[in-house]
C-alpha angles and dihedrals in degrees: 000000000000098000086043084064100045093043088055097047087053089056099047084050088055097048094044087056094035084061109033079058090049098049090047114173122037101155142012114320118222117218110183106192119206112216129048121295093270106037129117090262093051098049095044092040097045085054098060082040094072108042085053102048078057084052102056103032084227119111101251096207117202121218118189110210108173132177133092098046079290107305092113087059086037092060094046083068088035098067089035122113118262105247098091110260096116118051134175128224115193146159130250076280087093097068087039106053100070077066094051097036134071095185123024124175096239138032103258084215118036094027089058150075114206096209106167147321122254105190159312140230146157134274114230121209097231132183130182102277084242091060109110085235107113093172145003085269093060085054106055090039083062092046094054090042093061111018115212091008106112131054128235110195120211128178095248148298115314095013116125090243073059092055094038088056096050098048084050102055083044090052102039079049085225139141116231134147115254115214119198126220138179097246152329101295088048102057089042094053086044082063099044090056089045096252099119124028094202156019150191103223137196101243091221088061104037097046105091089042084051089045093051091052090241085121141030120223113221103185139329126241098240126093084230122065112246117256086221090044101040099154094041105097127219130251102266087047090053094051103256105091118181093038088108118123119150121212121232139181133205148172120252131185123193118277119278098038116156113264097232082053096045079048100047092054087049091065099037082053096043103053093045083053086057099041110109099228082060107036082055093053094042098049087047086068097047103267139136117202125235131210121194137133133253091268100044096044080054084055090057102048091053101052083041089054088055102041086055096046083050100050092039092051086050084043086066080239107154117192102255 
């Protein structure tokens, strides 16, 4: 009799679950997103935002929360209660901050659900379009003539323009100052102002001032050469190999989610990501879309975990 009660409790647990996951969402849905309104992580995320907010007939709110290469955004999910309500998306800045942080708020692995990725694309080593650098090459010569002597903005510790800028200077073997911001739109206005000479921008969030001719694009991060960006060269074309390092974006939920609800997201989020309206707006800012389950974006975030802690600790990076 015992066992029959316990054995039916289980079963009433499971199909609670089983339909609150079902029936998600019921309410508003919170986004923080990690990094300024602008950057890479905004566009891309306020995209997927939409379309899911059309999904699930519920308003999906997005909250940008910056600082700290993402982790300040990071501990407000953290904190949340597991049941879906309140979501993070964040850059590859995730997997890099327990590199670049001594002390986060929250555990990256145990505080977290990995629940899918949204996309990738490329940096692109930009200038003002008035700047004497012609290539990649022109850049780094200047570099070497006058050690220390030219900035290179990024969009804060831990973010993946961080990374990119460390794997660069690595593999241009040069000595410049690296000056953190808060975000995108603050690095490029840096440039614009002369208080930066450089820097290694999300493609989703440099294009139209690319396309507008206010800045030049150098090379981009990826071994491949961008379809929006054809006659920009990578980084191993441009002479400086081993300089590549791709961007990418996901949606966390706070640690301990249910698994049926961690799966039905998956799918919600999956099929906006293949929808045709999305993907196009998605490949016009320089992204290509990904599609992988729970388990395997978990995957990800952990070798990713590992390669950054690698680079930064070659970098001669210590968590601060």
């Amino acid at each position: 009799m015992i066992r029959l009660k316990y054995a039916l409790f289980a079963c009433l647990a499971a199909c609670t679950l089983q339909a609150a996951a079902q029936n998600f969402p019921a309410k508003p849905v919170h986004i923080v997103i990690s990094f300024t309104p602008g950057s890479s992580t905004d566009i891309v995320g306020r995209i997927v935002i939409q379309k899911l907010a059309e999904t699930w007939s519920q308003p999906v709110i997005p909250e940008n929360k910056a600082g700290a290469g993402g982790s300040i955004g990071s501990a407000v999910v953290a904190k949340a209660a597991p049941d879906g309500y309140t979501l993070l998306i964040n850059s590859n800045a995730h997997s890099v901050n327990p590199a670049i942080y001594a002390k986060l708020p929250y555990d990256t692995l145990k505080d977290f659900t990995e629940i899918a990725p949204l996309a990738i694309q490329p940096n692109v080593f930009v200038v003002p379009t008035d700047a004497p650098y012609k290539s990649l090459a022109d850049f780094v010569s200047a570099a070497k003539a006058k050690p220390g002597a030219l900035n290179i903005g990024h969009a804060g510790i831990g973010s993946g323009t961080h990374l990119t800028t460390e794997k660069f200077i690595a593999a241009a073997n040069i000595k410049v100052a690296e000056v953190p911001f808060k975000g995108t739109p603050e690095v490029i206005a840096a440039m614009f102002s002369g208080d930066v000479q450089a820097y290694w921008a999300p493609i989703s969030a440099a294009m139209a001032l690319i396309k507008g001719g206010k800045l030049r694009p150098l090379a981009v991060s990826t071994a491949k050469r961008s379809a929006q960006l054809p006659d920009v060269p990578t980084p191993a074309e441009a002479g400086a190999k081993g300089a590549e390092s791709p961007l990418w974006f996901g949606l966390w939920g706070p640690g301990g989610m249910d698994a049926q609800l961690v799966n039905k997201i998956n799918a919600d989020v999956r099929k906006a990501l293949a929808d045709p309206a999305v993907k196009e707006r998605l490949v016009q800012t320089g992204n290509d879309t990904m599609d992988m389950s729970p388990r395997d974006f978990a995957k990800l975030v952990r070798s990713e975990m590992d390669e950054y802690a690698r680079v930064l600790k070659a970098a001669g990076v210590k968590p601060q």
